[in-house]
C-alpha positions as CSV (number, residue, x, y, z in Angstrom):
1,X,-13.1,-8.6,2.1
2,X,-16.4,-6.4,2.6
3,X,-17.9,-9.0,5.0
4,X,-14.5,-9.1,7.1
5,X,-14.3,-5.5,7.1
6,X,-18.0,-6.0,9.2
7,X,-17.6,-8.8,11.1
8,X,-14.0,-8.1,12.7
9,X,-15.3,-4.4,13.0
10,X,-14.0,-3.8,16.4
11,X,-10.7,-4.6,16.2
12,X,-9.8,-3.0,12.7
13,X,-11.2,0.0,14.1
14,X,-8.8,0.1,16.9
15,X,-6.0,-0.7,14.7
16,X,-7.3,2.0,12.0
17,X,-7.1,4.8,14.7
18,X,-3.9,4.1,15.6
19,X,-2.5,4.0,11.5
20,X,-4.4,7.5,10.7
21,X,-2.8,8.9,14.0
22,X,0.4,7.6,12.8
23,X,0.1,8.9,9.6
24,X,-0.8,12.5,10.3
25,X,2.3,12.7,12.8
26,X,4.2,11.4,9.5
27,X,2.6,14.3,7.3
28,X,3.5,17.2,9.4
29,X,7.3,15.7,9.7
30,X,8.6,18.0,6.7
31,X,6.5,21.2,7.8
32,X,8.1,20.9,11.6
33,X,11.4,20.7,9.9
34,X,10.9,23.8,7.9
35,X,10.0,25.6,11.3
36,X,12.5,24.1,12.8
37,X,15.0,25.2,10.1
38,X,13.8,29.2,10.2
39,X,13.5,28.7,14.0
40,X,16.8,27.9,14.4
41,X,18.3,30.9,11.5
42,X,16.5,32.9,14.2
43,X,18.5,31.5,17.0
44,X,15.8,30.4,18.5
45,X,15.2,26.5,19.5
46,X,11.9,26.6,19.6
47,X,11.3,24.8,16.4
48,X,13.6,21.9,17.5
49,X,11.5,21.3,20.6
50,X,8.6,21.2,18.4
51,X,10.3,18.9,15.6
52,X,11.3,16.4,18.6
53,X,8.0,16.5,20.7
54,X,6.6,15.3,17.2
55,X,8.9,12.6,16.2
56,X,8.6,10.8,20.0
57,X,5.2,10.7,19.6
58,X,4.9,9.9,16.3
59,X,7.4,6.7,17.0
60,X,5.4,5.9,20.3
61,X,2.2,5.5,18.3
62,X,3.9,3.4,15.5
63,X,5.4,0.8,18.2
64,X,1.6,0.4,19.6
65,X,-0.3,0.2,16.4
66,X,2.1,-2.6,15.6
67,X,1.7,-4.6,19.3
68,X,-1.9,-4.4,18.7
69,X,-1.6,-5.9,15.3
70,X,0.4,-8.6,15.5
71,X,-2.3,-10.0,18.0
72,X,-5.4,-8.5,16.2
73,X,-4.5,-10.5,12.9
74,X,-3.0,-13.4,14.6
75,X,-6.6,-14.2,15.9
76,X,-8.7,-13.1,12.8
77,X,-6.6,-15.6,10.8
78,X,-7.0,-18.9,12.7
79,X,-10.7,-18.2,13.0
80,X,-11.2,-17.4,9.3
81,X,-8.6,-20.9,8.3
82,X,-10.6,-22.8,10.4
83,X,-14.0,-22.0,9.0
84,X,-12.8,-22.2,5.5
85,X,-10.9,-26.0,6.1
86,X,-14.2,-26.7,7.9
87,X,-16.4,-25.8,5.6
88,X,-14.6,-26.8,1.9
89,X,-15.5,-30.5,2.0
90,X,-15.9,-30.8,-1.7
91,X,-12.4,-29.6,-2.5
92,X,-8.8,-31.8,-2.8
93,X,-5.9,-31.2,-0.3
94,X,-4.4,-29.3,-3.1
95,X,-7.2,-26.5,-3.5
96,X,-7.6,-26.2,0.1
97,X,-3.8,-25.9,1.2
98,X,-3.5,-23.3,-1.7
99,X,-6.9,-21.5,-0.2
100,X,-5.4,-21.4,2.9
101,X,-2.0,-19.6,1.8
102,X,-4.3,-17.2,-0.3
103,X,-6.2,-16.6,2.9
104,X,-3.5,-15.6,4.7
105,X,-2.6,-12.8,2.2
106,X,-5.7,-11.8,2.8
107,X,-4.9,-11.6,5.9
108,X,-1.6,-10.0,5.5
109,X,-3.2,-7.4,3.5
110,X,-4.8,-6.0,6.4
111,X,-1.9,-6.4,8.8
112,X,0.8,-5.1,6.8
113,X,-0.5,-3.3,3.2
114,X,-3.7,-1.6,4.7
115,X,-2.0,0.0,7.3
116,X,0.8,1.8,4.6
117,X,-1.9,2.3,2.1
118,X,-3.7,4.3,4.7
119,X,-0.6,6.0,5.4
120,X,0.3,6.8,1.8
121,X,-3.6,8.5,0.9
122,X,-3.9,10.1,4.4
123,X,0.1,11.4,3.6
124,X,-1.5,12.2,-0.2
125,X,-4.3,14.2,1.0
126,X,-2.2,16.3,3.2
127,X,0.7,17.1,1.0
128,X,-1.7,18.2,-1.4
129,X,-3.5,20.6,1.2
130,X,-0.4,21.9,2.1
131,X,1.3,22.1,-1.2
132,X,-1.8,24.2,-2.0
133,X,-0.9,26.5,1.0
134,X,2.4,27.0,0.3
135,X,3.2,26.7,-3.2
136,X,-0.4,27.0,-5.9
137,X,1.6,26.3,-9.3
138,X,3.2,22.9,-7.3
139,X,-0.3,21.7,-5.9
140,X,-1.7,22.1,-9.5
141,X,1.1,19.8,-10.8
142,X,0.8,17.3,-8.4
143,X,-3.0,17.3,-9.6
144,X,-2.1,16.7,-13.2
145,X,0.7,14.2,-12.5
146,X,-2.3,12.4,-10.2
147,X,-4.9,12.1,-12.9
148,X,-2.7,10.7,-15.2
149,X,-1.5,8.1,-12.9
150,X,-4.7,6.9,-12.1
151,X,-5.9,6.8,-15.8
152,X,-2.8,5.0,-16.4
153,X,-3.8,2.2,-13.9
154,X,-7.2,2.4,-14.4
155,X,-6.4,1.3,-18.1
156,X,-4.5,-1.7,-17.5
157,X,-6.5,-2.9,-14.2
158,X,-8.8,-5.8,-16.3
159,X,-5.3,-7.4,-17.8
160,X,-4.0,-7.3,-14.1
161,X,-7.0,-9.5,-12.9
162,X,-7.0,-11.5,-15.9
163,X,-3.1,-12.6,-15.0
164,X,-3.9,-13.4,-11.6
165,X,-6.8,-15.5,-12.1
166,X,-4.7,-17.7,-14.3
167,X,-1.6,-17.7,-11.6
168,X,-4.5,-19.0,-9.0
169,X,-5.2,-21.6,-11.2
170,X,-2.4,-22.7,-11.2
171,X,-1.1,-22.4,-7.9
172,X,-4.5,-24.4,-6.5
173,X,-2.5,-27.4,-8.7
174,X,0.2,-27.6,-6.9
175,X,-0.3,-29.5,-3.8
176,X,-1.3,-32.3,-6.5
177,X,1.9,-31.8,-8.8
178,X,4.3,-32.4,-6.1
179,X,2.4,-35.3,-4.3
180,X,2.5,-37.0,-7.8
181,X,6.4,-37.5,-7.6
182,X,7.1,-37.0,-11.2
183,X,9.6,-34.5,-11.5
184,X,8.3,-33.4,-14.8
185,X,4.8,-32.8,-13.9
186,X,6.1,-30.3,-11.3
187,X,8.9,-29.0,-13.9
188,X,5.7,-28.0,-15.9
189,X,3.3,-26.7,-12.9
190,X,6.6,-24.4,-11.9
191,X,7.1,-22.9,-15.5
192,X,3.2,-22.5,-16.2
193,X,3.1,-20.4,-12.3
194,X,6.5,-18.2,-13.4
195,X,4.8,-17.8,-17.2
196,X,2.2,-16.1,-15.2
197,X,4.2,-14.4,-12.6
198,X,6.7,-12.8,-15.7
199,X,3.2,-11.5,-17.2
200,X,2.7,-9.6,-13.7
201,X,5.9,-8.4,-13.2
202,X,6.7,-7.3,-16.8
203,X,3.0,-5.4,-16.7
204,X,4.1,-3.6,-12.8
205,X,7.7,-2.9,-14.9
206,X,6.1,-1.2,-18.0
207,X,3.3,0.6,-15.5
208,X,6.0,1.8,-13.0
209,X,8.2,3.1,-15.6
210,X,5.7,4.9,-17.4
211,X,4.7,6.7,-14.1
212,X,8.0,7.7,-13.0
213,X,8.6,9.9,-16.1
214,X,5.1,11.4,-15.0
215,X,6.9,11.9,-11.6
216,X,10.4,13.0,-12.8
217,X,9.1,15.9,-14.2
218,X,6.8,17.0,-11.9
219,X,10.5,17.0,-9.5
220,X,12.0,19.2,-11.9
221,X,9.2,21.4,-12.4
222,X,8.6,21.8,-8.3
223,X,12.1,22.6,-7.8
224,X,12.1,25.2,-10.1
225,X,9.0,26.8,-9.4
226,X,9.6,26.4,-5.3
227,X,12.9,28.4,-5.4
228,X,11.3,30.8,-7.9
229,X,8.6,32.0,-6.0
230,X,9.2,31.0,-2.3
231,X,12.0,33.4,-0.4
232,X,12.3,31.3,3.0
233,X,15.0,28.7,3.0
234,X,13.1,26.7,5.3
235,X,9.4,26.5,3.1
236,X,11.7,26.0,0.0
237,X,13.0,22.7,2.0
238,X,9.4,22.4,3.2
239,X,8.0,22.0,-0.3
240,X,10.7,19.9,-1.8
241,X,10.2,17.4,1.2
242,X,6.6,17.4,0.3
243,X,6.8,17.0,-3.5
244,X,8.9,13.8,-2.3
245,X,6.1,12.5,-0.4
246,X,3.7,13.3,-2.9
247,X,5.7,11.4,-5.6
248,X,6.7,8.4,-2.6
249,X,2.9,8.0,-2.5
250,X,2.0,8.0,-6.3
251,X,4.4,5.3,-6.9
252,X,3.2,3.4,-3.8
253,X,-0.5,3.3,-4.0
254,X,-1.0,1.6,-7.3
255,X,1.3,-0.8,-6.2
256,X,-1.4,-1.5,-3.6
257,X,-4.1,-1.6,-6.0
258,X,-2.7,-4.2,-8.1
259,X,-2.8,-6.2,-5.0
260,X,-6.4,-5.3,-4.1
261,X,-7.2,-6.4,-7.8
262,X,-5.1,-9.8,-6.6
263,X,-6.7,-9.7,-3.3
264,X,-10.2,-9.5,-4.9
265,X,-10.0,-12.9,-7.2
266,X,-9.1,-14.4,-4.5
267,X,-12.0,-13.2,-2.4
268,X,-14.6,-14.6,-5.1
269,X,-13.0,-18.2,-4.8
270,X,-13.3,-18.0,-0.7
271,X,-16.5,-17.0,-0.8
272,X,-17.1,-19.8,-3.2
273,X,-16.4,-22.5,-0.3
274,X,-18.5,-20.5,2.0
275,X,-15.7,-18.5,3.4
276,X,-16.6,-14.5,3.1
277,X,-13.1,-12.5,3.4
């Protein structure tokens, strides 16, 4: 994935500008609604102006960072499946048919998963810094609740890998399994994938769970300490909104890791056909 990053560097930098614009008109969605709240108790409109200028630009952005995708991605795709059928002459039609499907999640990783990973840290970063501005006992929850959801990934990342490696196994089988005709060969190559697929999901489940107590009661604690402390109705609504995105994006990005770990086995077996992804 390193050596795409450099050699399709033009056109993931456009497409990267246009996400981290996107993102930061995302970010300031719940502080323009807090203005716009107190702007409005003031009978003033003001504040909805502002609120509306931001979400037509915001959407305006979002519609051209996806046209410029879709065609960015498109391209990168057929020149990196080409190469790699080219070039792995050594391998069956199985392996290579099940190369190219795990090319194109590459692929789709930086079409669809970058793009919202980018959003969620770039959204992370800034609910912090404003969390921080608005409410110090919330930001130094949010820190806590963030350590220990990394740790908590960071713990089980090696098992991760190690289920994904067998699933690849597997599923570079498959084109040979149903070419064979017999119905219990496939019967078998199908369990052994869905053995290894349960492992996954059951590992996500137990992860996922674990992490939304974490997140749970940082909710309850934020609420609490936001109405305590804060005496504007519209920066009480403003921090709420904020612990929301904090907690959207701590459920989110780990999600994404897990698929970077995925994504990263199956870098090692491109680049072992001579195709660097």
């Amino acid at each position: 994935m390193d050596i795409l990053l450099k050699r399709f560097a033009g056109r993931l930098t456009l497409t990267m500008s246009l996400v981290v614009l996107e993102a930061v008109g995302w970010i300031l969605f719940p502080l323009f609604i807090g203005r716009a709240i107190d702007s409005v108790l003031a009978e003033s409109a003001r504040g909805l102006y502002e609120f509306g200028a931001l979400a037509l630009a915001t959407m305006l952005i979002a519609i051209v960072r996806r046209l410029v995708d879709s065609r960015a991605y498109a391209r990168i795709y057929v020149s990196l499946g080409e190469e790699m059928v080219g070039a792995d002459e050594e391998s069956d039609t199985s392996t290579r048919t099940a190369r190219l499907g795990m090319l194109r999640e590459v692929v789709e990783f930086f079409e669809n998963s970058l793009p919202a990973l980018v959003n969620s840290l770039i959204g992370l970063a800034g609910t912090v810094l404003i969390l921080w501005l608005l409410n110090v006992p919330v930001f130094l929850g949010c820190l806590v609740v963030a350590v220990a959801t990394v740790t908590l990934y960071a713990l089980t990342g090696r098992l991760t890998t190690r289920y994904n490696e067998g699933f690849n196994d597997q599923y570079e089988r498959q084109v040979d399994a149903v070419h064979s005709g017999d119905s219990r060969r496939v019967r078998e190559h199908l369990r052994a994938m869905m053995r290894w697929n349960i492992r996954l999901s059951d590992l996500e489940a137990a992860n996922f769970g674990i992490n939304w107590v974490f997140m749970t009661g940082l909710l309850v604690f934020a609420v609490a300490a936001a109405a305590e402390q804060t005496v504007e109705y519209g920066a009480v609504f403003a921090i709420v909104m904020y612990v929301f995105q904090f907690v959207e994006s701590m459920l989110g990005i780990p999600l994404y890791y897990q698929q970077w770990l995925r994504l990263r086995e199956i870098s090692g077996r491109l680049a072992g056909v001579g195709v660097e992804a």
